[in-house]
Each structure stands twice: as structure tokens, then as C-alpha cells.
Steps between C-alpha positions, in 0.01 A plus 500: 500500500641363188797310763182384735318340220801295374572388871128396526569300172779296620337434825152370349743283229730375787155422684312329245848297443538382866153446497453279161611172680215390678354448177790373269782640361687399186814576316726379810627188398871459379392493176420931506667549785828389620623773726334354794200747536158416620223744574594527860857455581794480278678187657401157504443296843704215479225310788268502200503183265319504181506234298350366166414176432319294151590291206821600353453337182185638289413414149366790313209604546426308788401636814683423859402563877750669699506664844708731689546451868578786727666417862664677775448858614169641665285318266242753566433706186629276202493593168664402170609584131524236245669534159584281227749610193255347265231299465125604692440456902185479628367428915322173558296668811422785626832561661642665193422759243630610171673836473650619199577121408629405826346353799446667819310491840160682504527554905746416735500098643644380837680200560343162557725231646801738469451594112285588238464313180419702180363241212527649136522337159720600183431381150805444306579686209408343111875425451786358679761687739533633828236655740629625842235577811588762736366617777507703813315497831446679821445381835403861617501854388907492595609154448537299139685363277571364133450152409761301304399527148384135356592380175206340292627315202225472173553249317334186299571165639834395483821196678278248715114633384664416145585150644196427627345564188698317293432185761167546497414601860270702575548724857326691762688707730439644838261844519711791586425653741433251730352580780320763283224761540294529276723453178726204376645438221510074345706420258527170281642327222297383187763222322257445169180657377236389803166656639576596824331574798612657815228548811509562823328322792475571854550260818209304447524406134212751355669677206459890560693655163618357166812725409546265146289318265659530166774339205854600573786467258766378649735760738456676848257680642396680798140595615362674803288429756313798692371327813343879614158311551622245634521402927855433634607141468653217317405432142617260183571560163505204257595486140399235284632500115511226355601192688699773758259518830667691800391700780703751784360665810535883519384687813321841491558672851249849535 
């Protein structure tokens, strides 16, 4: 009896186990785990790409939007774990969830267009260093994969921001993502104490969300824009501080 009840125990753990991943799993990534073990099978499917994609550049205590792409394989019960060695990840949609401070899938996705796009965000520590994403991903039950880790660097503004500064341009860059859905991350240079303003405008000219309205010293800076209520299409986002007007098209695709 005492034999039957200890096999009944590993069965109902092994069980619960297999049976965890259609509603996340975590502690997977490379930065627990780098034997190579996932909660099905113990060796990676080579068919299965998993990448991770954001800002690689950060300053502290700013936040970023980042995805991770999944390709090849069955594509027909994906899933994913999400780490970070420091700083805090959270999902931009409903596509994520945390679990024990990383992010996860809370059911299986399929494929649209031959991938699946997970869209998180991490705020960067307080102080400068390193933070590296990880990440790893199933196609299926039997087939993932481990992204390559990506390297976020945190740091204050530094080489060319410095000279633009000191020249006394001000900047704004290109959202990132772009395509995006439904986060994006601006960024933009402030040369001199200015008010600044940053909104956003759809196709027709009607402004629909004012992400800025407030004095800057001078330095970079990076806001978001969470387009969630928002209908797929192209928008604007113009700064004006100062003397500095400028405006760039971003596209939201649902």
C-alpha cells in the first residue's frame, strides 16, 4: 500500500506537470534552466525560431516595449516563458501573464500569418548596467526552443545624445515597435529646459491622446503609447518644445 501510494504521487505530480502548460509555465528560460529541459520534451526543435526584439539601450527607470516572435514548427499550441535578470516585466495585453516575476502565456495561441507575436514591457532598473531578456517558446506540446538572450544596456544619455545637447537640437525618434499593437514606445531629446508636448493624432487630423504636456530639463526620454482603445490604422505624433515642431507616422495593425 505504502509502494501504491508513492506511485500514485509521482503520477498525479508528473500529470499536473505535463498538464501546467496550457496555462503558463515559468522557470524555463536560460536564465534557471540551461540543461535544455522544458515541461514536455528534453530537446529543443531546431524548426522553432524564437526571437526577441526592443530597445537595446534603456535609461533607468524607463520603460521599453519588446516582443518575442515565435516561427516554425506546428504553430498550434504556442506558449512562452519570459525572464529578465533584473529589472520588472510586465504584458501589454492579454497575451501574457505574470508568474513568479516572469511572463508567461495564460492559454495556448496558434499561429497567425506563420507566427505569433508576444508584446511585453520591462522597466529598467534605478541604476545603470546590464539587463538580459530570455525567453523560450513552444510551437506544440513537443516542439520549442530557447531564444537568443538580448542584451539591454541602462544607461543615462551619453556620445551623440551628448552632442546634440551640447548643439542645441532637440530630437524625436521613430516609435519602436513599429508596426505595433497596442504598445510603443517614443523617445526624444530635450536640448534646454522647454515645455513639451507630445500628442497623437489619427489620419484625419483630430487629436485622440496627449502622451506629454509638461517642462523637461534637458536629456532623453522615452514615453509610451497604449493604443489598446484604439482602431487599427495610421496615426502622428508631434512634439513641439520650444521652437522644435516635428511629426512621424506610426501604424497600429490589430
Amino acid at each position: 500500500m505504502k509502494n501504491l501510494c508513492l506511485l500514485l504521487l509521482v503520477v498525479i505530480s508528473f500529470s499536473s506537470g505535463m498538464f501546467a502548460y496550457p496555462s503558463g509555465v515559468s522557470g524555463y528560460t536560460k536564465k534557471t534552466n540551461t540543461q535544455g529541459r522544458y515541461c514536455h520534451t528534453s530537446a529543443t526543435t531546431s524548426s522553432v525560431l524564437v526571437s526577441i526584439k526592443g530597445p537595446a539601450t534603456l535609461q533607468p527607470g524607463a520603460v521599453g516595449a519588446y516582443t518575442v516572435t515565435v516561427t516554425g514548427g506546428a504553430g498550434t499550441a504556442v506558449g512562452v516563458d519570459i525572464a529578465a535578470s533584473s529589472g520588472t516585466l510586465a504584458n501589454s495585453d492579454a497575451n501574457l501573464k505574470i508568474k513568479n516575476s516572469e511572463l508567461t502565456h495564460p492559454n495556448t495561441k496558434a499561429f497567425s500569418g506563420g507566427q505569433y507575436v508576444f508584446n511585453f514591457k520591462l522597466t529598467a532598473p534605478a541604476t545603470e548596467g546590464k539587463v538580459t531578456l530570455y525567453a523560450t517558446a513552444c510551437s506544440k506540446k513537443s516542439q520549442w526552443n530557447f531564444a537568443t538572450n538580448f542584451e539591454v544596456t541602462v544607461q543615462t544619455a551619453t556620445g551623440v545624445d551628448d552632442a546634440a545637447l551640447s548643439s542645441g537640437r532637440f530630437d524625436l525618434l521613430q516609435n519602436y515597435p513599429n508596426p505595433f499593437n497596442p504598445t510603443t514606445t517614443i523617445s526624444f531629446t530635450v536640448a534646454n529646459t522647454s515645455n513639451v508636448n507630445l500628442s497623437v493624432y489619427n489620419i484625419t487630423g483630430e487629436k485622440v491622446a496627449t502622451l506629454v504636456n509638461k517642462e523637461y530639463q534637458s536629456g532623453n526620454f522615452a514615453v509610451e503609447f497604449n493604443a489598446a482603445n484604439f482602431p487599427s490604422g495610421i496615426y502622428f505624433y508631434r512634439i513641439s518644445a520650444g521652437k522644435f515642431i516635428f511629426t512621424k507616422k506610426m501604424i497600429l495593425v490589430k
